[in-house]
C-alpha positions as CSV (number, residue, x, y, z in Angstrom):
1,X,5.3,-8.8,7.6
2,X,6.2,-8.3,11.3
3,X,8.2,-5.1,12.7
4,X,10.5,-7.0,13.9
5,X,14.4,-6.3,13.8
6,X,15.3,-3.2,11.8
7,X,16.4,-3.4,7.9
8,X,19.8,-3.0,6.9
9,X,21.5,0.1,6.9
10,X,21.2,1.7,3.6
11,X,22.5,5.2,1.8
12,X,21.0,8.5,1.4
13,X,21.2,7.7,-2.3
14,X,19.6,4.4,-1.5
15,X,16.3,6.2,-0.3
16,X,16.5,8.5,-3.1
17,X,15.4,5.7,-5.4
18,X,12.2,5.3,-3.6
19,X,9.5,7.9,-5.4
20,X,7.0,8.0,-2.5
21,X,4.0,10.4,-3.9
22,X,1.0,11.6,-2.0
23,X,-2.1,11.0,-4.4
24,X,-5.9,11.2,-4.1
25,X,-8.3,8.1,-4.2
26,X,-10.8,8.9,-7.4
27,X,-12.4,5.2,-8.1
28,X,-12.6,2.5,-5.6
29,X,-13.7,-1.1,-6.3
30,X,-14.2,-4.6,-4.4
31,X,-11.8,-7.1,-6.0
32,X,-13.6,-10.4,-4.3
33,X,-11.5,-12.5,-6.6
34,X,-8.3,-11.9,-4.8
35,X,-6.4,-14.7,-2.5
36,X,-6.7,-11.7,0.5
37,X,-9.6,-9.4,0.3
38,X,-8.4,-6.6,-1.1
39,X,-10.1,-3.4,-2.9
40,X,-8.8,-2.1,-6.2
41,X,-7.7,1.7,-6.3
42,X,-7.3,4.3,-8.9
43,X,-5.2,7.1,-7.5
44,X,-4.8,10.9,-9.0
45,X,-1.2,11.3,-8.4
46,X,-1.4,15.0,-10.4
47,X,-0.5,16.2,-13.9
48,X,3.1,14.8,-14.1
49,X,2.6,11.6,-13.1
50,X,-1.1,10.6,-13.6
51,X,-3.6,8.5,-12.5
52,X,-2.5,4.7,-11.7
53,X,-4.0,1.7,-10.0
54,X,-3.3,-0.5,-7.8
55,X,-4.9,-3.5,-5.5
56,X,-4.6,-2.7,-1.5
57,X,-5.2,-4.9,1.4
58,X,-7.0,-2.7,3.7
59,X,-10.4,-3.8,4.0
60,X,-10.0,-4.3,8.0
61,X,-10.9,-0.5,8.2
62,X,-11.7,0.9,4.9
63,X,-14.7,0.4,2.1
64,X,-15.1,0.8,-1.2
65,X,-18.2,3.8,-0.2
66,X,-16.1,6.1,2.4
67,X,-12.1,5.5,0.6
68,X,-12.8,7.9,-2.5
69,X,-11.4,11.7,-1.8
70,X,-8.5,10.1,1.0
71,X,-5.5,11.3,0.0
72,X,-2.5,8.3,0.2
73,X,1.2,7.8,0.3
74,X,2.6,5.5,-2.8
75,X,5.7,4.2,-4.0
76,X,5.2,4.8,-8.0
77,X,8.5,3.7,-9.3
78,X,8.1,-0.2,-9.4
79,X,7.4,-1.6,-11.8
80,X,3.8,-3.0,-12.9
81,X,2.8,-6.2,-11.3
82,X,0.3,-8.6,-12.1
83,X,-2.2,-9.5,-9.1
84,X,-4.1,-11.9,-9.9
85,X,-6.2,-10.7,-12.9
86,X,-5.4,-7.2,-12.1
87,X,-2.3,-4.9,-13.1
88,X,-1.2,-3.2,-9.9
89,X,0.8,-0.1,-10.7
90,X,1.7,1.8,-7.8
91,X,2.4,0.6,-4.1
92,X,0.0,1.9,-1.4
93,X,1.8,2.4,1.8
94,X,0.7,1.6,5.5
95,X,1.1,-0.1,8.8
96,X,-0.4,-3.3,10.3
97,X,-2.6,-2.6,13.3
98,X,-2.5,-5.0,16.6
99,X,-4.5,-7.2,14.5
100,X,-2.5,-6.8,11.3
101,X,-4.8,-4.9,9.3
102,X,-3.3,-2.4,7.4
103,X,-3.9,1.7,8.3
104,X,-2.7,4.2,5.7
105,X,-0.3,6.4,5.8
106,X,-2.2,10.0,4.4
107,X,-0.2,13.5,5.2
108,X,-2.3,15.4,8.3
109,X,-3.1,18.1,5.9
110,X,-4.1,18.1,2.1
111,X,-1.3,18.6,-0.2
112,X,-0.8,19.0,-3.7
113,X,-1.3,15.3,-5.8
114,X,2.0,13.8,-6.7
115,X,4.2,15.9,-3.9
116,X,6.9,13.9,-3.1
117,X,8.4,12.8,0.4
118,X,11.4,14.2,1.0
């Protein structure tokens, strides 16, 4: 995916749909059998919501040993999907790099598990 021109103009309403959740990385795991190297995540995303996994492409600047305790920004309303032999429920959010590698996004100061950008 490339910045490249913007996306269509959408509604208020339109970005409401979107549940983006801050959530804390509590288990991490190298998922070698993936088409991209990739590292499988179990996010904390607090009492209401729970904790849900996913698979995340960001092994150009984050490990398995140093990811657990980073808090993230998810979308949590999609629906499962099936990557590879793994059921990713969440989507981790970030931006490509120079190179393309992906870079988090993470709030600049802690915040209570499963907030929700507004």
């Amino acid at each position: 995916m490339s910045a490249g021109n913007p996306a269509p103009e959408i509604t208020f309403d339109d970005f409401l749909k979107v549940d983006i959740r801050v959530g804390t990385i509590v288990r991490a795991e190298p998922y070698p059998e993936a088409r991209v190297p990739a590292i499988k995540l179990w996010i904390d995303f607090g009492a209401d919501i729970g904790e849900k996994k996913t698979s995340a492409q960001i092994t150009a600047h984050y490990d398995v040993e140093t990811i657990i305790g980073r808090q993230v920004a998810a979308v949590v309303n999609f629906p499962p999907r099936q990557i590879g032999k793994f059921m990713s429920e969440v989507l981790t959010l970030g931006f490509p790099d120079e190179d393309g590698g992906v870079v988090l996004i993470a709030p600049d100061k802690e915040v209570p598990n499963g907030s929700r950008l507004h």
